[in-house]
LOTIDO-913398 format. One line per 5 residues: their letters; for each residue x, y, z of N, C-alpha, C. Coordinates in steps of 0.1 Angstrom, whole numbers, padded with zeros to 4 digits. Layout:
// residues N
A	X,Y,Z,X,Y,Z,X,Y,Z | ...
// end
This chain:
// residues 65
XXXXX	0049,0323,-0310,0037,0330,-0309,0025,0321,-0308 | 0015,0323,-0299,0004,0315,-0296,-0003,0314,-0309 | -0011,0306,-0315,-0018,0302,-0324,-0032,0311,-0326 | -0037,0318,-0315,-0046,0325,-0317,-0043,0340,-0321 | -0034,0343,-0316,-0023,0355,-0318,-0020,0355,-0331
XXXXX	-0018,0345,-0340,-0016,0344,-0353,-0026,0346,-0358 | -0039,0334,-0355,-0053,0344,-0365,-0056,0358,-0363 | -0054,0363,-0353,-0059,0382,-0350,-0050,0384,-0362 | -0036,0382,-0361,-0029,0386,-0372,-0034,0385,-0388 | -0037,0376,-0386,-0044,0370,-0403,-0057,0378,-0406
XXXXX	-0066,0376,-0393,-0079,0385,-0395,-0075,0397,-0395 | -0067,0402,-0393,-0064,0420,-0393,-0056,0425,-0409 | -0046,0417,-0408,-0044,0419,-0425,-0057,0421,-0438 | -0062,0404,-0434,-0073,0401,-0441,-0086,0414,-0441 | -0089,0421,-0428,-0096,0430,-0422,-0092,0446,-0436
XXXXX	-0077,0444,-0428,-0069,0458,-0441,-0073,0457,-0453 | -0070,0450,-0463,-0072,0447,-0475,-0089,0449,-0478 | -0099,0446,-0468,-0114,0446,-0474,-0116,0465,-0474 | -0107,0469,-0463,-0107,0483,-0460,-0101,0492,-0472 | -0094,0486,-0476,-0088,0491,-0484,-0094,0495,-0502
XXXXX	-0103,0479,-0499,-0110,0477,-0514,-0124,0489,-0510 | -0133,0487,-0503,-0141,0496,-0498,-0139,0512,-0500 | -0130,0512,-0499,-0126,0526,-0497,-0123,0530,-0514 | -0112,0521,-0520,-0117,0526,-0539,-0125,0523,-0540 | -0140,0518,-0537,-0152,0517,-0544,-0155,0530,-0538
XXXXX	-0155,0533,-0528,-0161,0547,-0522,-0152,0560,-0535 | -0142,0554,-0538,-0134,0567,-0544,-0140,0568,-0559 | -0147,0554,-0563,-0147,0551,-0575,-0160,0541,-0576 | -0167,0545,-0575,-0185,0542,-0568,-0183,0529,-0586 | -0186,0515,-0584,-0189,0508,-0592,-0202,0512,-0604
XXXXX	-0202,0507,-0616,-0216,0509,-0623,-0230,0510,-0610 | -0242,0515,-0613,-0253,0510,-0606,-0253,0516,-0596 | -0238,0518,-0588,-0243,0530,-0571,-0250,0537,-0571 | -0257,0536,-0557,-0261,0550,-0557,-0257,0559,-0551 | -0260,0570,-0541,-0254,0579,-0533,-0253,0568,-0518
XXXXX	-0269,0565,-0518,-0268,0556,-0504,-0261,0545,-0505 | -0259,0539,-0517,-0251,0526,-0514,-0235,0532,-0505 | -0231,0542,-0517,-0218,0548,-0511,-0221,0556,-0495 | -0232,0556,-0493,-0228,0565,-0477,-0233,0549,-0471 | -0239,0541,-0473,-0237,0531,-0462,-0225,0522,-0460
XXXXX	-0220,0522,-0478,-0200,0514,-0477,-0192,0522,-0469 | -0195,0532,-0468,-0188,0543,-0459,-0191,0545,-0445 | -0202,0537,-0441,-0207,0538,-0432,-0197,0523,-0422 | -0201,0512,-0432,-0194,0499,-0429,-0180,0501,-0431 | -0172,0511,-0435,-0156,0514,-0437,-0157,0519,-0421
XXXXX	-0164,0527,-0414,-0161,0533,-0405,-0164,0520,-0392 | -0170,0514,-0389,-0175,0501,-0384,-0158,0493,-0386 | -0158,0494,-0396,-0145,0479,-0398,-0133,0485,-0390 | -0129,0500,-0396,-0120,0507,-0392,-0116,0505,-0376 | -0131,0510,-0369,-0132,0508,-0355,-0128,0494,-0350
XXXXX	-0134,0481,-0357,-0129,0469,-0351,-0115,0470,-0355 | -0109,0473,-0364,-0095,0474,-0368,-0086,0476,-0356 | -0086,0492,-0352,-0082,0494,-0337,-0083,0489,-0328 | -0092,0481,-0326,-0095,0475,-0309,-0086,0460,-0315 | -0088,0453,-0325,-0079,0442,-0329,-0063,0447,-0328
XXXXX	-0061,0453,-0335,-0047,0457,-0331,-0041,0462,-0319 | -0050,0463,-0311,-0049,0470,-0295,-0050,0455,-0287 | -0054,0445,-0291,-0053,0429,-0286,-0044,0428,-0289 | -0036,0432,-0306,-0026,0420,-0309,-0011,0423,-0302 | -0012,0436,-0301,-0001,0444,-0296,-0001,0437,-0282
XXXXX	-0008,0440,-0273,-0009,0431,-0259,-0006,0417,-0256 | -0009,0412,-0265,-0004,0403,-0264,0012,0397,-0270 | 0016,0410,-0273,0031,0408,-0285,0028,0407,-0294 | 0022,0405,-0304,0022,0406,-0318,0023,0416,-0328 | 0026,0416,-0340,0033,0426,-0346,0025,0432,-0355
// end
């Protein structure tokens, strides 16, 4: 597998996991939130989400898993 193919891979994992974390703080708002902090983490969940797809829509094309 090409070497660049491998970081999409890394960056997309890496990408999952911040998605992931974002989303229990949205479930489970930290001390201190506010409402807007939570609608704009929710705002950047939806942003990440979107690069998520188009990354995985590279990695696939090019073979990657």
């Amino acid at each position: 597998m090409q070497k660049f193919v491998e970081r999409m891979i890394t960056e997309r994992d890496d990408l999952k996991g911040k998605i992931k974390r974002a989303n229990e703080a949205i479930a489970n708002p930290p001390f201190g939130s506010d409402e807007e902090d939570m609608k704009m983490l929710s705002m950047q969940v939806q942003a990440m989400e979107t690069y998520l797809f188009w990354l995985e829509k590279r990695i696939a094309k090019k073979g990657g898993k």
